[in-house]
C-alpha positions in Angstrom: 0.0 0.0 0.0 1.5 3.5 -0.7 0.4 6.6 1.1 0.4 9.9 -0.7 0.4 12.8 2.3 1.4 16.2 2.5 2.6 16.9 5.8 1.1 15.3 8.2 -2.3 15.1 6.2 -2.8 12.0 4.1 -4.0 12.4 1.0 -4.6 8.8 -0.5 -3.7 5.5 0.4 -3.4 3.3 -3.1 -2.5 -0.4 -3.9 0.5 -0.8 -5.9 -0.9 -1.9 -9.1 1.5 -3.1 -12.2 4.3 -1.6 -9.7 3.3 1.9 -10.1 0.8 4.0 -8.2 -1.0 7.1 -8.3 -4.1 9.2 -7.5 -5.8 12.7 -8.3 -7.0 15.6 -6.2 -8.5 18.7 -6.3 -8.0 19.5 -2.4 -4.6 21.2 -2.8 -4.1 25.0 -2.3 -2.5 27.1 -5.2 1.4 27.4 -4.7 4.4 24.5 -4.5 3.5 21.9 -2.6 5.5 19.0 -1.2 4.1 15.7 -2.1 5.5 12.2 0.3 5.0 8.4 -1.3 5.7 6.1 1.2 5.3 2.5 0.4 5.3 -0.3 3.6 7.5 -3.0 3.5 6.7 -6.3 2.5 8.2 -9.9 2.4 10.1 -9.1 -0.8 10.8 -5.2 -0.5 12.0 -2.6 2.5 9.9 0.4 3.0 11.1 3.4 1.0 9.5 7.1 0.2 9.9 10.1 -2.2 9.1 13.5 -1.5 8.5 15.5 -5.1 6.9 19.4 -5.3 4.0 19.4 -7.2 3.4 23.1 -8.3 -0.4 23.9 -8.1 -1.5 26.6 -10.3 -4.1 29.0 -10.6 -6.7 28.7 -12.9 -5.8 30.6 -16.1 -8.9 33.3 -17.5 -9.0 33.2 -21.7 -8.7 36.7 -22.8 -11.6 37.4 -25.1 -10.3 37.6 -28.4 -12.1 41.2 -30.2 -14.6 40.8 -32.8 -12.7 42.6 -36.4 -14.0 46.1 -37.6 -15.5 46.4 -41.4 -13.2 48.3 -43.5 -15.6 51.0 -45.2 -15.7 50.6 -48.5 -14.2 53.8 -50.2 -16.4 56.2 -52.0 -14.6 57.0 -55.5 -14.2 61.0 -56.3 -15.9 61.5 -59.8 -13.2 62.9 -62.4 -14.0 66.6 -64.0 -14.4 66.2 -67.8 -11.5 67.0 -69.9 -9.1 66.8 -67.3 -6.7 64.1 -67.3 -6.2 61.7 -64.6 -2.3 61.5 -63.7 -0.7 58.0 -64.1 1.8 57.9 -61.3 4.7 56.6 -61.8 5.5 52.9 -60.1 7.5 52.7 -57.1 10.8 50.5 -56.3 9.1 47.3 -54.9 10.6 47.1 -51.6 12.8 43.9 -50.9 11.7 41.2 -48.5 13.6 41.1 -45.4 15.1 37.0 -44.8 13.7 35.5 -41.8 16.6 34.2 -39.5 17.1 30.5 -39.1 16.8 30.0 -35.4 19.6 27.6 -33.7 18.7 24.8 -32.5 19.0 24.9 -28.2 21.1 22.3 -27.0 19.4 19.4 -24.8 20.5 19.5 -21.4 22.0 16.1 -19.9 19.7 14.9 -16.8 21.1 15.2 -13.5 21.5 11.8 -12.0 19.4 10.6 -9.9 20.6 10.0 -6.3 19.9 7.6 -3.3 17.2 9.4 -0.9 16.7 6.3 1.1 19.0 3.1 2.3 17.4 0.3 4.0 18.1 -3.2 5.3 15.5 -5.9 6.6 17.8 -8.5 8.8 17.2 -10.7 11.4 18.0 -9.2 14.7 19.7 -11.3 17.6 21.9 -10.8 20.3 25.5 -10.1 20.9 28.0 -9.5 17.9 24.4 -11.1 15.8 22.8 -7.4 16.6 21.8 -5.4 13.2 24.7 -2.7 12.7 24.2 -1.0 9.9 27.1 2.0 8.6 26.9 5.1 6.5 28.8 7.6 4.9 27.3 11.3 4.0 29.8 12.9 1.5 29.5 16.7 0.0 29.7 19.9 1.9 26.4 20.8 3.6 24.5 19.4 6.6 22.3 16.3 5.9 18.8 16.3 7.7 18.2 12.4 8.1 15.5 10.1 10.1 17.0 6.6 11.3 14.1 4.0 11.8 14.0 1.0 13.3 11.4 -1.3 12.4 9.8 -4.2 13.7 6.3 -4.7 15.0 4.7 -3.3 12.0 6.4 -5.9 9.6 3.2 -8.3 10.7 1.3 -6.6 8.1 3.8 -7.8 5.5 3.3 -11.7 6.7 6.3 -11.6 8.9 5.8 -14.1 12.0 9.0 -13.3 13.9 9.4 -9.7 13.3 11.2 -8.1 16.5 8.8 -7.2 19.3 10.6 -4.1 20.7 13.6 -2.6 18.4 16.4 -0.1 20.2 17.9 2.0 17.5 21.9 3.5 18.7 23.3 6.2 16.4 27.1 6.2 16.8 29.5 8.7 14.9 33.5 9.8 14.9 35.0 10.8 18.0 33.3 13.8 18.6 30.3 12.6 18.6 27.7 11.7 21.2 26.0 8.4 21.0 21.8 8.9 20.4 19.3 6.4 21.6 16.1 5.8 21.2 13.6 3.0 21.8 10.0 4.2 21.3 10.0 6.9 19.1 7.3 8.9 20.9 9.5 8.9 24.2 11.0 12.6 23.4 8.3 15.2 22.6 10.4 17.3 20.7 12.2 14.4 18.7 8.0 12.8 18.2 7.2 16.4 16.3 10.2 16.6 14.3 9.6 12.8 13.0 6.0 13.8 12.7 6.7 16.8 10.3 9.1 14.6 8.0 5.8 12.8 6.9 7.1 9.5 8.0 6.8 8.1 11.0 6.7 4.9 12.1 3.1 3.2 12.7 3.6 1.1 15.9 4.7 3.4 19.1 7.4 0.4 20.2 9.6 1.2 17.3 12.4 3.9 17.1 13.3 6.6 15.1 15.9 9.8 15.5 15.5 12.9 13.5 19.0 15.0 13.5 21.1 16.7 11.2 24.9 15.6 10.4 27.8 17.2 9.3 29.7 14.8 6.1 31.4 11.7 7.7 31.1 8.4 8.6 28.6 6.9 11.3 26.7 3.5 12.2 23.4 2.9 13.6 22.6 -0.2 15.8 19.7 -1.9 16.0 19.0 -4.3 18.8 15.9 -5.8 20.9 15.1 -4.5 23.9 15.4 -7.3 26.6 17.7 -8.8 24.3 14.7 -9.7 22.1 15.0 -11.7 18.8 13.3 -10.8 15.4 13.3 -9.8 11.7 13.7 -5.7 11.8 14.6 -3.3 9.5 16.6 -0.3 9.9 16.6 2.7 7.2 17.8 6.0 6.7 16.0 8.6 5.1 17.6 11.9 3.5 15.1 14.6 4.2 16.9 17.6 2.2 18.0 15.8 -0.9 19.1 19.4 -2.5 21.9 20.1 0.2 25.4 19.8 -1.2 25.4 16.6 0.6 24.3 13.2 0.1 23.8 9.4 1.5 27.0 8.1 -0.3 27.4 4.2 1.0 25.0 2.4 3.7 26.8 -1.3 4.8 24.8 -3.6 7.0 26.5 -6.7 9.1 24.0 -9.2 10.0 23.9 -12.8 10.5 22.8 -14.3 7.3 20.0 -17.0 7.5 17.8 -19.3 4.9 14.2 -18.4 3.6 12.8 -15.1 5.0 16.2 -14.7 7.3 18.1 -13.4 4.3 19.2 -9.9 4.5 17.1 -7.8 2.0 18.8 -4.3 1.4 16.4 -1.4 0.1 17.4 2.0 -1.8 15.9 4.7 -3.7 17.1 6.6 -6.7 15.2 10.1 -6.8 15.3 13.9 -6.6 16.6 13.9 -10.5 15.7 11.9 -14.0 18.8 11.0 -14.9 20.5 7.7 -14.6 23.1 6.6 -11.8 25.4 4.1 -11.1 25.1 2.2 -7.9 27.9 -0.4 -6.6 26.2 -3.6 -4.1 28.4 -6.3 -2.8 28.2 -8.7 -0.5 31.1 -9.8 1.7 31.6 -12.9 3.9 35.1 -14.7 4.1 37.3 -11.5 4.6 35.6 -10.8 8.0 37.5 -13.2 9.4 40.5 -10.4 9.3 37.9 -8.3 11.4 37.9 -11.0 14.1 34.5 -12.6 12.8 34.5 -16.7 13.6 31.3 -17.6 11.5 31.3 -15.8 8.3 29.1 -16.3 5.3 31.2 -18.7 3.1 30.2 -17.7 -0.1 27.7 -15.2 -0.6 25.5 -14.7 -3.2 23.6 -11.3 -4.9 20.8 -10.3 -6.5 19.5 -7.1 -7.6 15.9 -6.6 -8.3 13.6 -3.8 -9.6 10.3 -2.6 -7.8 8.6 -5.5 -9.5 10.7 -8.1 -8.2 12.3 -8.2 -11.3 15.8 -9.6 -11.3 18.3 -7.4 -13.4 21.6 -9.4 -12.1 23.0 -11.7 -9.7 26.6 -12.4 -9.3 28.0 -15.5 -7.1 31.9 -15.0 -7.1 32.4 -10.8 -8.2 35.1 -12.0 -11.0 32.8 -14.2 -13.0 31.9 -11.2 -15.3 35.1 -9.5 -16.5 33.2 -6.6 -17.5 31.8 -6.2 -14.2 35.2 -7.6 -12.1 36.9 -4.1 -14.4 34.3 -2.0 -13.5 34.0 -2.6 -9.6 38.5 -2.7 -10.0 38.2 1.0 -11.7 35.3 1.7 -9.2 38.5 1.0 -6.1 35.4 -1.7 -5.0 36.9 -4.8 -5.9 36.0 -7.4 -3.3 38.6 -8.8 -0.7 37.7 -12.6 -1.6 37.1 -13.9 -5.0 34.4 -15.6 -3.4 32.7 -12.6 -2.8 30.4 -10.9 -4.6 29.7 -7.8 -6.5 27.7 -6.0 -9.1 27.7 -2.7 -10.6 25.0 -1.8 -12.8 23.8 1.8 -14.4 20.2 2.7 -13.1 17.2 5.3 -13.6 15.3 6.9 -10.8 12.8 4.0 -8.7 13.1 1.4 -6.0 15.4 -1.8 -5.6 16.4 -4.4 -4.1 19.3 -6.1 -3.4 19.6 -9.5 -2.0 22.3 -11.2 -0.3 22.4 -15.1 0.9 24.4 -17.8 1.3 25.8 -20.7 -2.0 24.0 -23.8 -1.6 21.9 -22.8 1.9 24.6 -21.5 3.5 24.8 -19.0 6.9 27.1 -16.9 9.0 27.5 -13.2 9.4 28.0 -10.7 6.2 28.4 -7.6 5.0 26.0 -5.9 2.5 27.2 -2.7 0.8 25.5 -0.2 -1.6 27.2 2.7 -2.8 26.6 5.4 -5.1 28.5 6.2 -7.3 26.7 9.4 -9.3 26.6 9.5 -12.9 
């Protein structure tokens, strides 16, 4: 289901249908308004939104267009007799002035679409099993974000096991002070500020922080409260797409599992129309230099469009030699040549990418998406 709101106010709530969805109003005042899509998760796809400004004008008044006067016929002046009537003499004809051949305006090139939402459904557990997901703003400006950590609410995507009570950490560099959250109505001020992004969560046991960062690197933890168990999903959410910043990378450890314990990482091309390249891997056997003792042997990747799709999936990131020079030029060339990796060039919508184990297999692994820009 995707809600279309403005604000707080919800406009329409409409089914996905043929992977697209839509609606029509007349309740909008005149001016530039800002339109959210948010579309819940389900057992395939993370939750994702778009914001867009839909300019509403007014109503345009046809000028009447004047009715044409009569010429009046002229009355001729009667000759006197025996007076000649002068010939005159003909006139240079006048040249016609050339009209100028006008030159063609140049198309402008599209600015590429960029990611304005990062998401990863995992399953949740306990100890170094917890959901930690990283992410790097790059540019020059301050990024408005909204972390979320999901879980109760999956049970209206068929989840059974989603986690009962998520705690959401945001951790940065040095100077920074650790946030936490786990209800995401606990702070007033923090409840209003999620409020007026348009997109908060729907069950008052999950967690959400609304702040502004400066470029850099941080990592958001997701954990159970009571060291609860569960599928979750945590996202980030660029609320001022236009700074002269953006959400560069999201990475996600988690344990890797079979069936609907895969991790499933979500992301959202938007603000522009033109096409971007995005980077994905998944990583499992290098962990082990990072002091992990159960990696994912040999992971595997898919990326999928809004539909479900599949556009490509990539077992061991050198199998492709187009792709293994690409993510090589890209400086993303996996660790492991068991590893995977794709690169791919895409336009504005939702994806998917998904990451499990060869042949069944589990253990803890990374799942990275970058972007790359155009």
């Amino acid at each position: 289901m995707v809600t279309f709101q403005e604000g707080s106010t919800i406009l329409a709530q409409v089914p996905l249908a043929g992977g697209t969805a839509s609606f029509q109003t007349s309740d909008l005042s005149i001016g530039d308004r800002t339109i959210t899509a948010v579309y819940a998760s389900d057992t395939v796809f993370a939750s994702s939104s778009g914001n867009t400004v839909h300019t509403v004008a007014a109503p345009i008044t046809p000028t009447p267009t004047p009715s044409p006067i009569p010429t009046p016929t002229p009355t001729p002046t009667p000759t006197p007799g025996g007076t000649a009537t002068p010939t005159p003499s003909p006139g240079a004809s006048p040249s016609p002035t050339p009209t100028p051949t006008p030159t063609p305006t140049p198309t402008p090139t599209p600015t590429a679409a960029q990611a304005v939402n990062l998401s990863t459904r995992l399953h949740v557990r306990t100890g170094d099993n917890v959901g930690i997901g990283g992410f790097i703003i790059t540019g020059s400006g301050a990024k408005q974000v909204l972390l979320r950590a999901i879980g109760p609410s999956l049970t209206s995507s068929g989840l059974a096991d989603p986690l009962p009570d998520p705690v959401l950490e945001l951790h940065g560099q040095s100077s920074f002070t650790m946030i936490t959250n786990d209800n995401w109505r606990d702070d007033p001020a923090q409840e209003q500020l999620i409020k007026n992004s348009g997109i908060p969560p729907t069950d008052d046991l999950e967690s959400a922080i609304y702040v502004i960062l400066a470029p850099g690197a941080y990592t958001a933890v997701v954990k159970g409260k009571d060291n609860a168990e569960g599928v979750g999903l945590v996202e980030i959410y660029d609320l001022n797409p236009d700074a002269s910043s953006k959400l560069a990378n999201i990475s996600t450890r988690a344990l890797v599992g079979m069936g609907d314990n895969i991790v499933i990482a979500g992301f959202m091309l938007g603000q522009h129309n033109g096409n971007n390249r995005l980077a994905v891997r998944g990583l499992g056997p290098s962990l082990t230099g990072a002091g992990i003792v159960n990696p994912l042997a040999n992971p595997i990747l898919e990326l999928r469009n809004r539909n479900g799709t599949l556009l490509v999936a990539n077992n061991d990131w050198q199998d492709d030699p187009a792709q293994a020079s690409a993510l090589t030029a890209a400086g993303l060339a996996p660790p492991n040549q068991l590893e995977a990796g794709i690169l791919a060039t895409l336009p504005p919508g939702l994806y998917t990418a998904l990451l499990a184990g060869l042949n069944n297999g589990t253990g803890i692994a990374l799942v990275e998406i970058y972007d790359l820009g155009p």
